[in-house]
N, C-alpha and C positions, 0 to 999 in steps of 0.2 A: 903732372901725372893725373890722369881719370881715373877715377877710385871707383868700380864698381859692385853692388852686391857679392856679399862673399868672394869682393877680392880676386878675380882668376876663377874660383872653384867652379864657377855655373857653366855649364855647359848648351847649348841651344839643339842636339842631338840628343833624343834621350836612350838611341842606343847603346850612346858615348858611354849613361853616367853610369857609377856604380852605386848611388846615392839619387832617391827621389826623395824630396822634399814638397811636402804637402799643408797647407793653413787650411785651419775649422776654425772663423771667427764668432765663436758661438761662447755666450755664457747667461742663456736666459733660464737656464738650470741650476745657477749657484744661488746658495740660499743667505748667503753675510754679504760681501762682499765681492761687488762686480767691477767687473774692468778686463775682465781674460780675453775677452773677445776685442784686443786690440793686442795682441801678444803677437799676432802673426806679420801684422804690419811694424809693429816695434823692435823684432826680433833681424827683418830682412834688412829694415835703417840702420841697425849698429852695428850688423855687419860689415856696411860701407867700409867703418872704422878699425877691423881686425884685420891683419897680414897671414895670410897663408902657411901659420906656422902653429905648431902645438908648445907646450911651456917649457918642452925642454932646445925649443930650438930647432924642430924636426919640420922638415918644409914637406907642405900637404898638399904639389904640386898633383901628385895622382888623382887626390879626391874630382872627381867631378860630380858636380849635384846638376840634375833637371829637376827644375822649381813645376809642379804643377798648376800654382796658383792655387786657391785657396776655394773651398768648397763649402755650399748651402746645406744647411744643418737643420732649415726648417723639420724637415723629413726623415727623421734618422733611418728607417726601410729605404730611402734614396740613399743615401749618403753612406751605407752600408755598403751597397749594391756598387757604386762608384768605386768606393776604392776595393771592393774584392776584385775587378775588376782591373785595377793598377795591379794587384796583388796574381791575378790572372796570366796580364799579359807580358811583366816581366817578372821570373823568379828568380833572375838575379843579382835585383838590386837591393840593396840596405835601405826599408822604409822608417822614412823621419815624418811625423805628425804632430805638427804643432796644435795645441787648442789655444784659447778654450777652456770650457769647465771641465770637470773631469768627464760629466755625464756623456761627451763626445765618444768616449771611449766603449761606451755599449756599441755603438755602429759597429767602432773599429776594431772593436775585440769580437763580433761577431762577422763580419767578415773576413778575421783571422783565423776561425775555429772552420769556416766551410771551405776554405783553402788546405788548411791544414789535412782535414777530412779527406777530402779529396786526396791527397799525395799517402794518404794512409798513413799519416804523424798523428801520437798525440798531442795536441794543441796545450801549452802550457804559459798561464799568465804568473809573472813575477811583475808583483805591484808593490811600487814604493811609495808610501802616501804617510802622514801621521794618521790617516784614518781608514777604518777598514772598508769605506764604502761600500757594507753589506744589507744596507736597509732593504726592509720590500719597497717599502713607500716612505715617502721622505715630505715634509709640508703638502701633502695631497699628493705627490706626486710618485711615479713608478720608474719616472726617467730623470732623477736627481741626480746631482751629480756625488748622491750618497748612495746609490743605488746600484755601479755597476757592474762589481762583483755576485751581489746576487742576481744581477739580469744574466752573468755568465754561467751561474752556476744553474738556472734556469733552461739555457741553453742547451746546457748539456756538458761545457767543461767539468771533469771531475773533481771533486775539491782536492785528490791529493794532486793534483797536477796545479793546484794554486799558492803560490806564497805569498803574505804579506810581510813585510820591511819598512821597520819604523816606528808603525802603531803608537799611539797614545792618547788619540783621543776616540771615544768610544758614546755607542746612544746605546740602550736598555735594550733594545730589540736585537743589536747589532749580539750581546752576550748572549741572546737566546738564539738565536743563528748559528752560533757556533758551536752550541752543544748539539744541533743536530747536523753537524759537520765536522765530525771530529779527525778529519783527515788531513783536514788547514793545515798549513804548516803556517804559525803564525807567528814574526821575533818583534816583539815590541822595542822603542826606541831604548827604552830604558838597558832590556838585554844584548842590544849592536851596541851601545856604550859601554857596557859592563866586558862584552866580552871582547869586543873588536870584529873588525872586520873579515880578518883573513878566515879564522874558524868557520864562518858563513860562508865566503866562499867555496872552501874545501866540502863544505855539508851542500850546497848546493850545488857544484860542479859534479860529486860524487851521485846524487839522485838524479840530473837531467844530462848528463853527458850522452848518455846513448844517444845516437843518430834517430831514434824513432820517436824523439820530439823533436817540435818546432816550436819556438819560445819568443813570446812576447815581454815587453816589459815598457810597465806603463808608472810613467813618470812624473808625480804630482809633486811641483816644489817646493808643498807645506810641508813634506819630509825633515827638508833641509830647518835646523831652528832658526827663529823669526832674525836670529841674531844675522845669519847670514843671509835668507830672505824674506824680508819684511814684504815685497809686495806680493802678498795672495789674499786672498779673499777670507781663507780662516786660519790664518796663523795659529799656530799653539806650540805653547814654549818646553822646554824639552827635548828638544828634539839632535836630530843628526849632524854633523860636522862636513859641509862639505867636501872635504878631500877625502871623508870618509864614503859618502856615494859615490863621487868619483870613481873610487880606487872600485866599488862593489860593481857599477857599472857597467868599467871597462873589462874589470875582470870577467863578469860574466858574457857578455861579447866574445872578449878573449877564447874563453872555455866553451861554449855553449851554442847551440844552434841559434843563434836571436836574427831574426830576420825582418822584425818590426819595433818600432818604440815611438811613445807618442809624450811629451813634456804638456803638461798641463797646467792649468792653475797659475800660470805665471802672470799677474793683475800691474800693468805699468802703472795705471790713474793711484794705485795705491801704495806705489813704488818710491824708496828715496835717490835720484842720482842713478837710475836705472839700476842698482845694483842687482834687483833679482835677475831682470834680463841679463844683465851682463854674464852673472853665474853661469844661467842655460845657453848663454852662446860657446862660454866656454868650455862648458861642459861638452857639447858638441863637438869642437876641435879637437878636444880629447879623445873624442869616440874615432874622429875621420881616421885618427893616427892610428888607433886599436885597428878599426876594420884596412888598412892598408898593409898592417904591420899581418895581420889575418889571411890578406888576401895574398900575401908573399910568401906567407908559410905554405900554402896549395901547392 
């Protein structure tokens, strides 16, 4: 048998797919630890090795993904403009954006917000990261990959239309930031462990359910703690339980307009046994089953 990328799922029509899949091999933004900008290539190789099914045995025959290949980040005003443009010309597919540092996500969350604009949605991000990536400027820089939340709010996203998930690790400017935002809705990892998950979803299903957002959600996997992945650039311990994003993930898919998501941070060269990739691949197949399971309920 010829085993190839995601197994079946790829399709070479992209009117076919119902999933675009997109690589930003970019991490000249991360300030610890590099290596994200091989996430894209490392993520399409382990695919070879996964079978067309989610964990409980559900075959993901529907999913079809058009791979766009993977795009130049020198530019983020280009790299912006490109994918609003994916975003443009098909509004009915489910976007998957692999990086990269998180910093990729200023592009992509601003070509999310003038799509959004356009269809008259408020544009709303749900970021799961351990950190709030609200600096202005970060080691000199305005496009850190500590920075792009407040490039969003910059934009023009409103803060109560922003959630952060996870939170733990925190810079001095970041706490002055958010006393002049006090609309954050902010749950640090500490309070998703104390409380659980489901409370969150119910509190966040109940605030974005209306049809007059359009929701993003951007997925940095220092979230998850180092326990389960060790390969990213700034781990920091404390943190999330995988089955616990999971379940927060799918659920909001499940409930909520989400029509874009980008997994970030995922650094192989710093990785043991690929485990962090492997997490976000599967975390993925989890999603294909959510959005199939989504698209049957229509």
């Amino acid at each position: 048998m010829v085993l190839n990328k995601f197994r079946g799922l790829i399709t070479e029509n992209k009117e076919e797919a119902n999933v675009l899949l997109l690589g930003v091999p970019f991490d000249n933004n991360a300030s610890i630890g590099k290596g994200a900008s091989l996430a894209p290539k490392t993520l399409r190789e382990l695919s070879f090795e996964i079978p067309p099914l989610d964990m409980y045995g559900n075959n993901l025959s529907k999913t079809k993904i058009f791979d766009l290949g993977d795009y130049d980040a020198s530019n983020f005003d280009e790299l912006s403009e490109k994918i609003y443009q994916d975003l443009e010309s098909v509004n009915d597919k489910f976007h998957i954006i692999l990086g990269g540092d998180h910093s990729i996500a200023i592009a992509s969350e601003r070509a999310f917000y003038k799509k959004a604009i356009e269809e008259g949605k408020e544009p709303v991000i749900i970021h799961i990261d351990a950190h709030p990536d609200i600096c202005d400027e970060y080691h000199g820089s305005k496009y850190s990959h500590a920075c792009p939340i407040k490039r969003a709010l910059d934009l023009g996203y409103q803060d109560k239309n922003i959630t952060l998930i996870g939170v733990r690790g925190f810079e001095p400017q970041e706490i002055e930031t958010f006393k002049r935002h006090p609309m954050l809705d902010v749950y640090k990892a500490v309070d998703v462990n104390k409380l659980g998950v489901e409370p969150l979803l119910l509190l966040l299903t109940a605030k974005y359910s209306n049809p007059k957002y359009k929701v993003y959600i951007s997925y940095d996997i220092d979230a998850n703690d180092p326990a389960f992945a060790p390969g990213t650039g700034t781990p920091e311990a404390f943190g999330l339980k995988s089955i616990d994003i999971l379940n927060l993930i799918v659920g909001l898919i499940s409930h909520l307009n989400v029509t874009t998501m980008d997994f970030v941070e995922i650094a192989p060269p710093l990785d043991i046994n690929n485990v962090t990739s492997w997490l976000a691949l599967k975390t993925m197949y989890e999603i294909f089953h959510t959005l199939e399971e989504k698209r049957g309920n229509k």
